[in-house]
C-alpha positions, -999 to 999 in steps of 0.1 A, spaced: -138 -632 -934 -134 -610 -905 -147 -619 -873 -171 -597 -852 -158 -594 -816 -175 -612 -793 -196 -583 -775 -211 -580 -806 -226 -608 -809 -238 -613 -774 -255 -579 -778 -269 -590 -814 -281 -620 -794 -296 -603 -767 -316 -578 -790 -328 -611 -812 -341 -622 -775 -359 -589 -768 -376 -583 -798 -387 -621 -798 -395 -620 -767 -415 -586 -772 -434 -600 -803 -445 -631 -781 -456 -608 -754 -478 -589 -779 -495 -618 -795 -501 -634 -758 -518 -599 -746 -554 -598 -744 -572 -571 -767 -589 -546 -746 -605 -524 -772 -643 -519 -766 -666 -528 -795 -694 -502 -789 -700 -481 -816 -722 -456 -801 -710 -423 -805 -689 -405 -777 -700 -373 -762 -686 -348 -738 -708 -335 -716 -700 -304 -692 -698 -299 -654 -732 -292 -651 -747 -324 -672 -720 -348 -660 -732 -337 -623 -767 -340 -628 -760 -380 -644 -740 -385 -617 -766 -376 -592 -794 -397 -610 -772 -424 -609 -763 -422 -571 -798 -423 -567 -808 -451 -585 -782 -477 -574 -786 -464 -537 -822 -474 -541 -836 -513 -535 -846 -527 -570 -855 -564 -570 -848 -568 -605 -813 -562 -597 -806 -586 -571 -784 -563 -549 -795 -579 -515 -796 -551 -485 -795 -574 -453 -799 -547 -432 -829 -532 -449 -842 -565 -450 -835 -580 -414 -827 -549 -390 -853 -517 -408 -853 -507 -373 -817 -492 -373 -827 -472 -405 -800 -483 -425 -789 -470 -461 -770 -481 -490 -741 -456 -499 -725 -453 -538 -698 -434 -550 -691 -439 -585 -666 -430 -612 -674 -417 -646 -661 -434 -675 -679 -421 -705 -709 -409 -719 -726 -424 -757 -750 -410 -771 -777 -438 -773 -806 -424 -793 -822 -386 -797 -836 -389 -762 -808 -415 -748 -776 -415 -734 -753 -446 -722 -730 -440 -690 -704 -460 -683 -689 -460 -647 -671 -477 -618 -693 -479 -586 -690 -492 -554 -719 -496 -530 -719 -499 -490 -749 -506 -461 -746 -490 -435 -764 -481 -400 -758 -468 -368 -755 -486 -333 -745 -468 -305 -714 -455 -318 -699 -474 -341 -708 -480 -381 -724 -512 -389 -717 -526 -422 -734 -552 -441 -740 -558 -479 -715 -540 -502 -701 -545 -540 -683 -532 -571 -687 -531 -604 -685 -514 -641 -719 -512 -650 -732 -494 -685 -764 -472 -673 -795 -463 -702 -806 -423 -688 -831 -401 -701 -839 -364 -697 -866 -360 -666 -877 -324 -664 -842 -304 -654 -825 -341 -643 -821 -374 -653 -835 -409 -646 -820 -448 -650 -842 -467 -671 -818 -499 -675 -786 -510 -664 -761 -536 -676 -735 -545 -650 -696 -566 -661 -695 -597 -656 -672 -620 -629 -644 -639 -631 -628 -648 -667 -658 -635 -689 -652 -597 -672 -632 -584 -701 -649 -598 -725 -683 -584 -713 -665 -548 -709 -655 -549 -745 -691 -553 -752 -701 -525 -729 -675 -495 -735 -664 -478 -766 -628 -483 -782 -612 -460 -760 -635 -467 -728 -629 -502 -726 -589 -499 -718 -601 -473 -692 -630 -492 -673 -604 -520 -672 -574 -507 -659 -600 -500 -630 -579 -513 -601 -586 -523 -560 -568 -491 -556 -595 -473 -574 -626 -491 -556 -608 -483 -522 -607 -449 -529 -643 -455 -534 -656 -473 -502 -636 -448 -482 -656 -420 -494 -688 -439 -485 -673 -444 -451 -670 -412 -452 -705 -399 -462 -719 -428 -437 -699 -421 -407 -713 -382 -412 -749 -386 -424 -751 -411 -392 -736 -387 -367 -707 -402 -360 -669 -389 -359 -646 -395 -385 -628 -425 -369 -655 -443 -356 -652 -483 -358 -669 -499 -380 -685 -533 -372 -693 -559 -397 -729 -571 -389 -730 -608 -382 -762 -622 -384 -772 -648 -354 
């Protein structure tokens, strides 16, 4: 029998390797395909603006039930602080006749002023899956349901996004959030008065 040349066999070898070592990689990779079957809808500029801005408005707003602390609100209401949100949009279900699901990134800032610097307090970020209605020409949140931490965060996304969403709200990364805080210091270091490159001071309280 003939013999194959050695570089033959090294590169037989080395593509037995890679397609074992590919079939290991895809049997160790998580699944991240959402298990929501609500139907997804695509909504135009003008609807995905006005969600948007019912949205804002709701998570920039103190709600006990959802146990987003405000420490400034809470311990300095003198400096007139505010929460700030930016969020972005994921996708849209359609929930019921009346009810749509939106699924988004947000991150949240406090914020006030003091002399002239920014003074920051309670912040966070999340994928959170909001319930909205129709309210005259807008919308309103009636429910929200927010990932959760650590290991059980994918799992709880699958549960919250479509098949496509899922992958999507998950490959969410620091980068993306960043983006997101800078634009609240942004909008805070403006609606305060400030200029653009004024410090910002984490509150400490005593």
């Amino acid at each position: 029998m003939k013999s194959l040349p050695l570089t033959s066999g090294i590169i037989g070898g080395v593509l037995v390797v890679g397609v074992a070592g590919w079939m290991i990689w895809q049997l160790q990779e998580p699944d991240s395909t959402g298990l929501a079957r609500e139907p997804v809808v695509v909504v135009g500029d003008k609807t995905r603006a006005s969600l948007m801005e019912a949205i804002d408005r709701y998570l920039e707003t103190a709600d006990p039930k959802r146990e987003k602390p405000q420490v400034l609100a809470a311990l300095k209401p003198e400096l007139k602080p505010r929460m700030f949100c930016h969020e972005n949009l994921v996708e849209v279900r359609k929930k019921s006749e009346s009810q749509q699901l939106v699924g988004i990134a947000a991150s949240c800032e406090e914020y006030a002023r003091v002399g002239q610097k920014l003074l920051a307090s309670s912040q966070y970020k999340n994928l959170s899956l909001l319930t909205v209605e129709p309210n005259g020409e807008t919308y309103r949140v009636i429910d929200i349901q927010e990932a959760l931490e650590g290991d059980l965060v994918r799992s709880s996304v699958r549960e919250m996004f479509s098949a496509e969403g899922a992958p999507r709200a998950l490959e969410i990364s620091d980068s993306d959030f960043s983006a997101l805080s800078e634009e609240n210091r942004v909008e805070g270091r403006k609606v305060f008065g400030l200029p653009p490159n004024a410090e910002i001071q984490l509150y400490q309280p005593s």
